[in-house]
C-alpha positions in Angstrom: 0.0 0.0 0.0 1.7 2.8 -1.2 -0.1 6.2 0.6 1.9 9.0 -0.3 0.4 11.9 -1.3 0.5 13.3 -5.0 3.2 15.5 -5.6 1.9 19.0 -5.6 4.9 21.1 -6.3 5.2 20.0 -9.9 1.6 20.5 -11.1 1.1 23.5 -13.8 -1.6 25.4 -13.0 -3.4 26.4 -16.3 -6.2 29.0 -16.7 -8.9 27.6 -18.7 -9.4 28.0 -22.3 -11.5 30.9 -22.8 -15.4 30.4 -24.1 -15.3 33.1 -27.1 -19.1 33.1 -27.3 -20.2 32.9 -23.8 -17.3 36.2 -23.6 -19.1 37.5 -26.9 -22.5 37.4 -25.3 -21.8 39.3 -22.3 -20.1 41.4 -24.4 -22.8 42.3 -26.8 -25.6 42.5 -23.9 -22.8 44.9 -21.7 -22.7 47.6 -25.2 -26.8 47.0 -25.7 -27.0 47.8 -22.1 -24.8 51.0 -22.3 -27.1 51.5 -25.5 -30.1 51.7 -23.8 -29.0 53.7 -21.2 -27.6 56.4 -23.7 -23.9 56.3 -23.4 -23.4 54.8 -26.9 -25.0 55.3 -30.1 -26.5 52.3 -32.0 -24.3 52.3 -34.4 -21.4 51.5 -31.8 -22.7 48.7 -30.3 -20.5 46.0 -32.5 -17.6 48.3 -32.4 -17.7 48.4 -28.4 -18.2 44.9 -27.6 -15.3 44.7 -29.7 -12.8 46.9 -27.0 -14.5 44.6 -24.2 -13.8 41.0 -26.0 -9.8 42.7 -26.7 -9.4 43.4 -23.1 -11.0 40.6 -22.2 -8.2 38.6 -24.2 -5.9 40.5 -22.6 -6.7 40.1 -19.2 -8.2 36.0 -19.2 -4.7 34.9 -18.0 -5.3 36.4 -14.5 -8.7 34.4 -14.3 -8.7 32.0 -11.5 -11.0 29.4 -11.5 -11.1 28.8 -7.7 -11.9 32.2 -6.9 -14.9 33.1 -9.1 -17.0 31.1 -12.4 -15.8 32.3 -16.1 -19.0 33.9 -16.2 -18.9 36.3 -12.9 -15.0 37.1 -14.0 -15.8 37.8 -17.2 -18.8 40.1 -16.5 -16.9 41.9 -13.6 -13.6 42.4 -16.1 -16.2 43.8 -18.8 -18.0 46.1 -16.5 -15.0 47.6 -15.3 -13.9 48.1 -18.9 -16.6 50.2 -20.2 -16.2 52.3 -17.0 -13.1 52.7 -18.7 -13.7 53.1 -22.1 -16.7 55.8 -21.7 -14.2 57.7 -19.5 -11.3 58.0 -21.9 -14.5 58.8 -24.9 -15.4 61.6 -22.1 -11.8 62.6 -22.1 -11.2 62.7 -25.4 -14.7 65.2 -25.6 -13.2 67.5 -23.4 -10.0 68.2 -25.3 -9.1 71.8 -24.3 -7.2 72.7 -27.8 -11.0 71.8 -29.8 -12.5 75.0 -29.0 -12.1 78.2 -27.1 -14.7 80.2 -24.8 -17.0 82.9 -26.3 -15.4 85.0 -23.3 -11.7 84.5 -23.8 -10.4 84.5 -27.5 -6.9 82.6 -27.4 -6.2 83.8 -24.4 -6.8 87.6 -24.7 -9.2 89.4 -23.1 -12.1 91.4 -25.5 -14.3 94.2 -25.3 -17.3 93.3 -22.9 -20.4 94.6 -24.3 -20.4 97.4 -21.5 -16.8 98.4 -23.3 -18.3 98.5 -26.7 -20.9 101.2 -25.2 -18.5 103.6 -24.2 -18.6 106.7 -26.4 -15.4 106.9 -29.0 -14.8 109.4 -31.8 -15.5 106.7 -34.3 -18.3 105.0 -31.8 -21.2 105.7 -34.0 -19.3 104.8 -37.4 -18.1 101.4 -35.6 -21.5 100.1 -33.7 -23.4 100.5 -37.1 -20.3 98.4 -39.3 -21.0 95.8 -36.0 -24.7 95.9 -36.2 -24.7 95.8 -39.9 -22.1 92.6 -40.5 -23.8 90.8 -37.4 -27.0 91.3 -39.2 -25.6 89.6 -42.4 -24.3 87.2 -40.6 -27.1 85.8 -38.6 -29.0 86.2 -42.3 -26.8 83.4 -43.5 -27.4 81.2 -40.7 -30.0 78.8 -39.7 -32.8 79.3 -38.0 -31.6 76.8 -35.4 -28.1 78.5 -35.1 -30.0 82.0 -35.3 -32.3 80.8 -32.2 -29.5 79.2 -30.4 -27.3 82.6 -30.8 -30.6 84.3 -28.8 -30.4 82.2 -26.1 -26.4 82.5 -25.7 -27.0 86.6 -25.3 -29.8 85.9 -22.5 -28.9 83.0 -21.0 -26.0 81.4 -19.6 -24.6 77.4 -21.3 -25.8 75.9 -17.9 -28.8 77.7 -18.1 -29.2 76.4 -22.2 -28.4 72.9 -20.8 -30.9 72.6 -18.3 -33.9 74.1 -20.7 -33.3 72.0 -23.9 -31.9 69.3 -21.9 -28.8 69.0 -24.0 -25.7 67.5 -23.0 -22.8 70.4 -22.3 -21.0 68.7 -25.1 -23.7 69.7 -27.6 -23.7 73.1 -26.7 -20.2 73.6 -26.8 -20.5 72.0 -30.4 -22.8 74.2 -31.6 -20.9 77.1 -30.0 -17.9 76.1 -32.1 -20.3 75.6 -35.3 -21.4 79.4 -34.3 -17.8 80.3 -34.1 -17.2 78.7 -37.2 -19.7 80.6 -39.3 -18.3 84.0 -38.1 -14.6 82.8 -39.4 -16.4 81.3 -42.6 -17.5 85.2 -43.3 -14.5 86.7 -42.0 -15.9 88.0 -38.8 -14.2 85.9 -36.1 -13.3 89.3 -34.8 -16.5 89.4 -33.5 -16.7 86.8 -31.2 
């Protein structure tokens, strides 16, 4: 009778072969989850269940199959993922170089509307060349844009945010697309 224990010390310890479509599951039903709850677009679905399978792939050889199932790893590993993704997508939004404020016009300060009131020589001569390319300007634009430059000279973005329930990110985009049309014409020395 030969009793001795198994030799221990020179087992490999392998981490199970990955199940590509139980991963690709999870993976679709994570990016139709972040769908429905708006922080993708329809259209992106296949493209981020993608970025979770590839860090899923990367990260399988940690997986320990005495500590949790495939399944509970692999959603915990893909939930922490998107976390990630959406952030860096956030990130990448808030790029500081895309556009500059209506208030501060690379860096230098401009004439407040209270400056532009102070009398001058030319002061007459000047407000009606203003008032007469703003006109031609807001001619050329849309009626959204036209709308959307009313609000901005009553109303503060937060202020826009909260009563069209846009994102700030929309805002700022249509800010730029105002911006934009007044370099189109020539008249970025306007804003």
């Amino acid at each position: 009778m030969n009793s001795q224990p198994p030799n221990t010390r020179h087992q490999e310890s392998t981490t199970p072969v990955l199940d590509g479509v139980k991963a690709m599951e999870i993976a679709i039903r994570t990016a139709r989850q972040l769908h429905r709850r708006g922080a993708i677009l329809r259209n992106e679905i296949d493209d981020f269940a993608g970025d979770l399978l590839l860090h899923v792939v990367r990260v399988w050889p940690k997986f320990d199959g005495n500590k949790s199932s495939d399944g509970t790893f692999l959603n915990s590993i893909m939930r922490r993922a998107a976390v990630s993704l959406l952030r860096k997508r956030y990130a990448r939004k808030r790029n500081p170089e895309r556009c500059n404020s209506f208030d501060d016009v690379e860096g230098e300060s401009f004439q407040t509307a209270a400056d532009l009131r102070l009398p001058t020589p030319t002061h007459h001569q000047d407000m009606a060349d203003v008032r007469h390319d703003l006109e031609f300007a807001m001619d050329k634009m849309t009626d959204e844009l036209r709308s959307f430059c009313a609000l901005l000279t009553v109303m503060t973005r937060f202020e826009i945010v909260r009563m069209l329930h846009m994102s700030r990110y929309q805002v700022a985009s249509r800010i730029c697309e105002i911006r934009r049309h007044f370099e189109e014409l020539g008249l970025a020395e306007y804003l």
